[in-house]
Every structure is written in C-alpha cells, then in structure tokens.
C-alpha positions as CSV (number, residue, x, y, z in Angstrom):
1,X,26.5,66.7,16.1
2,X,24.5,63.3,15.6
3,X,26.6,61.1,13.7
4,X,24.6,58.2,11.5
5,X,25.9,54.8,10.5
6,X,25.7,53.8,7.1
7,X,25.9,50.2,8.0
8,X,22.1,51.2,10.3
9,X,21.3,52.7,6.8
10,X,22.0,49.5,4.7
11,X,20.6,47.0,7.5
12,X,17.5,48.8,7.3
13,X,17.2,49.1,3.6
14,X,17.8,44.9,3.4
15,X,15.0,44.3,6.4
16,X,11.5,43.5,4.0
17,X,8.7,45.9,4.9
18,X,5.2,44.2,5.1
19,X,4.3,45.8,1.3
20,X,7.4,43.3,0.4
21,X,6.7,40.5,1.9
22,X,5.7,37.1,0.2
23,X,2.4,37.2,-0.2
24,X,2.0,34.4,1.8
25,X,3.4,35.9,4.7
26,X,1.2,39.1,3.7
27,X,-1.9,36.7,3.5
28,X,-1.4,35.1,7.1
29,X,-1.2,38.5,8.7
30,X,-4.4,39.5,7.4
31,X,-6.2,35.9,8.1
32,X,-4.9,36.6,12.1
33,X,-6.1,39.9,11.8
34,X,-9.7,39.6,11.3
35,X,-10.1,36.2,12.8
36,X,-9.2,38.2,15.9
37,X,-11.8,40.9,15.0
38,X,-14.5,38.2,14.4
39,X,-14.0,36.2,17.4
40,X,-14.0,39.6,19.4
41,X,-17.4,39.6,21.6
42,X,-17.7,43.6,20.5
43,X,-17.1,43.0,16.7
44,X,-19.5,40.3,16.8
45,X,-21.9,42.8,18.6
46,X,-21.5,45.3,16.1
47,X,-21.5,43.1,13.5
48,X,-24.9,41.7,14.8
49,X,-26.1,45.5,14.7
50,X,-25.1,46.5,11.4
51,X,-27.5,44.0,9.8
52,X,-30.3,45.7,10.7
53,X,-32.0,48.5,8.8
54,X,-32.1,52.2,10.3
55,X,-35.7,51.7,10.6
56,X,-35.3,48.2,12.9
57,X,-32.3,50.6,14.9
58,X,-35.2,53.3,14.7
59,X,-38.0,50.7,16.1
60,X,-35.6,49.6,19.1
61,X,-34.5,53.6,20.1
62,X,-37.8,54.1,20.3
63,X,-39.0,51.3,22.2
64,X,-36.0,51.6,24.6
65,X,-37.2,55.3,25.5
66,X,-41.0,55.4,26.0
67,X,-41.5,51.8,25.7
68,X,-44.0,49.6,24.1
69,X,-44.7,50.6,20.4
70,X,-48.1,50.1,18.2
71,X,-48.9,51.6,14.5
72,X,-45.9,52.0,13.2
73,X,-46.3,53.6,10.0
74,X,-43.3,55.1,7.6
75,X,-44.0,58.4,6.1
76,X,-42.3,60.4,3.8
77,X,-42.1,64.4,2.5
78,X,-40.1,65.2,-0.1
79,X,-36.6,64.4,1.2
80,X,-37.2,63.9,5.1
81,X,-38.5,60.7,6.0
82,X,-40.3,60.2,9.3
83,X,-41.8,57.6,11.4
84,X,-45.1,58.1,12.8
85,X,-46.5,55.7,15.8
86,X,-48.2,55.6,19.5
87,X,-46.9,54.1,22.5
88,X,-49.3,54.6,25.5
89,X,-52.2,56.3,23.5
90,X,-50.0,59.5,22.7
91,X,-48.5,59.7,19.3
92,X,-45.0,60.5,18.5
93,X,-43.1,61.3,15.5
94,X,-39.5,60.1,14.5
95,X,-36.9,61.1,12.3
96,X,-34.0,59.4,11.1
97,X,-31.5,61.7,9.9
98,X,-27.6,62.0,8.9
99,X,-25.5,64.8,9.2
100,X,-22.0,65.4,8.5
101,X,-19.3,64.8,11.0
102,X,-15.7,66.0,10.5
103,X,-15.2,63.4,7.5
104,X,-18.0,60.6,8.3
105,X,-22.3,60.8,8.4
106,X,-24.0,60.6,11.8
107,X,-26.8,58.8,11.3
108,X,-29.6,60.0,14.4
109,X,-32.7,59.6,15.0
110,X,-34.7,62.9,16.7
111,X,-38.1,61.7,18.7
112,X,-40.7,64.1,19.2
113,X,-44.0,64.2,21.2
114,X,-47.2,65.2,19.5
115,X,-46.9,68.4,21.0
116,X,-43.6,68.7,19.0
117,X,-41.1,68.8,21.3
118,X,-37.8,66.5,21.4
119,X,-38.4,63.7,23.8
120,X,-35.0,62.4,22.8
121,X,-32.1,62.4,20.2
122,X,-30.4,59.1,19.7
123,X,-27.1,58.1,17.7
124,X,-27.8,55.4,15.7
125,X,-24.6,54.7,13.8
126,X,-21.7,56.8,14.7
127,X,-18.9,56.3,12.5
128,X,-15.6,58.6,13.3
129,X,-13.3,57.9,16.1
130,X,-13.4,60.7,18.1
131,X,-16.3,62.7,19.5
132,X,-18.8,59.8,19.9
133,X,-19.6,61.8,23.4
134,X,-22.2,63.0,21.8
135,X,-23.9,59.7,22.8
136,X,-23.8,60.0,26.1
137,X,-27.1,61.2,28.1
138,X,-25.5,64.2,29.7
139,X,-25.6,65.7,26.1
140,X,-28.5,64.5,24.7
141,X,-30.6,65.5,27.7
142,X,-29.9,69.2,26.8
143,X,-32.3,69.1,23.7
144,X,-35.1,67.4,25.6
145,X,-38.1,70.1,25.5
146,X,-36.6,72.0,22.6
147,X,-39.3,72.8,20.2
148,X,-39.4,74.3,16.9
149,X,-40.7,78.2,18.1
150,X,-37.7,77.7,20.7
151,X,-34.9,75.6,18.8
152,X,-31.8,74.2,19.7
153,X,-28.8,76.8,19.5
154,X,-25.0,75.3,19.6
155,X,-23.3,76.8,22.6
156,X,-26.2,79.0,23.3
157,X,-29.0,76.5,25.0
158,X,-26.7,73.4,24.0
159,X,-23.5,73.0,25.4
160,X,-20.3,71.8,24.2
161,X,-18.4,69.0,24.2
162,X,-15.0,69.4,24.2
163,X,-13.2,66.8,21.6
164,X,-16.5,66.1,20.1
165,X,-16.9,70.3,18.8
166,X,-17.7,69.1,15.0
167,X,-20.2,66.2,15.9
168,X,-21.9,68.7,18.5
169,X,-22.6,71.3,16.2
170,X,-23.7,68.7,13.2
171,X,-26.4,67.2,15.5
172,X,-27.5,70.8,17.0
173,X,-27.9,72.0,13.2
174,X,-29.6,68.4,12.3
175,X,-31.8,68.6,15.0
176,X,-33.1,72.9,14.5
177,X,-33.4,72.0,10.8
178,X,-35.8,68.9,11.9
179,X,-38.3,70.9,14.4
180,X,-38.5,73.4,11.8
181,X,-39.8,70.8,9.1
182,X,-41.5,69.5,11.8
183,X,-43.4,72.8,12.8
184,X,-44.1,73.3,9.2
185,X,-45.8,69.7,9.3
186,X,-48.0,70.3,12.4
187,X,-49.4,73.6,10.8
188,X,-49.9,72.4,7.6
189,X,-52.0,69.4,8.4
C-alpha cells in the first residue's frame, strides 16, 4: 500500500511550472537557450549549410565523389528535376529528390553514370532523429551499380538497417522510381 502526502500534493501544486513563470524569467531561459545553440561550433556548421540551395549541396556531392565538375546545366521533366554535367569527359546525371521519412522529407540526391547506373546516393538534408544511418557509406555503397533493367529491391539486393527501417525503404523506393525515369529518359532521347 503506497501511502501519498497531501502536503507533497499542495507543495507541488504552489511550485510555478515554466508555462507560469514571469515572462521575464520565461524570456531569459529562451535567450540562454539559443545563445548556447549559436555559439555551438555544430549549429553554426549547420547553420552555415542550410543557406545554401539544394542545387549548391547538389554541386558539392557531386564534386566531393568524382571530382572536378564542368557544364553544369539544370534540366527539368515534368515533375523530376535533374542535373546534367561532365567531370573527366564522361557525363553524369543527377537527381535531387525527397522522399518521405517516418514524419519528415529526405531530401537525396541519386548520381548516375552515362551508362545509367548509380555511382552514388547522397543525403543531402536529413531531418528526423533517428535513422540518419542511412548516411553512412556501408549503406549507400549497396546501390552503387544498380541500374534501371536491375533496380534496387529493399531487403532483397539492399539491406537493412536496423533503427533506420522507414528511412531505408523511402530511399530504396526513391531511388527504383528515379532509374526508371531515368531509363525512360535514355530511350527516349
């Protein structure tokens, strides 16, 4: 039998929660707050980052995989918007796409060779706490080679990540639905 004071009762009922607080007080905790968050060397990082447009986050994926970049020219179909440039005389196609997470958008982008095959799948902005495994190379290094006559299959040809099932399945779905469109492309041109 637990037995409960009513004097715990009343001394908690008197203590002011933070919604009840002066707004001074309420003011001062918030001013701490982010001044902490801006003088953090990460926020300021990602602060720095989310300046830039997806196609400048595009531009330096791309350049950070097969290196130096020349032509690069936007294109757009219909809904899909893709990149289309040359690094080393061989031309390459990239797509910057989002797809649902568990309650946030991934926003990826999917580089192909001119043969059509995925060189490499980068996260650009991942925005959910949990699962952003899918970053890491050990996963993204599953869809390199993947075409669209032999697509990417979740838990088939692309392993999961445990923790991160949602996000995995989003970008294997993302990225079959991409080298279709992107098969479609190559025999229509």
């Amino acid at each position: 039998m637990v037995i409960i004071s009513t004097d715990w009762i009343a001394r908690r009922r008197q203590r002011p929660r933070y919604k009840d607080r002066h707004p001074a007080v309420k003011a001062g905790c918030r001013f701490a707050f982010i001044l902490c968050l801006l003088l953090s060397p990460q926020w300021l990082q990602a602060g720095a980052r989310l300046t830039l447009t997806y196609q400048d986050l595009a531009r330096q994926s791309a350049e950070r995989i097969v290196g130096e970049v020349s032509g690069w020219e936007l294109d757009s179909s219909g809904q899909v918007t893709f990149i289309r440039f040359k690094s080393g005389g061989e031309p390459y196609t990239a797509f910057i796409d989002e797809v649902k997470g568990k309650t946030q958008l991934i926003t990826y982008l999917l580089l192909l060779n001119g043969r059509g095959e995925v060189v490499d799948v980068d996260v650009l902005v991942y925005r959910e706490s949990y699962g952003g495994e899918i970053d890491y190379p050990v996963f993204r290094k599953q869809f390199a080679g993947k075409s669209g006559t032999e697509p990417p299959v979740w838990n088939r040809n692309i392993r999961n990540i445990s923790g991160a099932t949602i996000s995995c399945r989003s970008i294997t779905a993302g990225v079959a639905r991409l080298l279709k469109f992107n098969q479609l492309l190559l025999t229509t041109k």
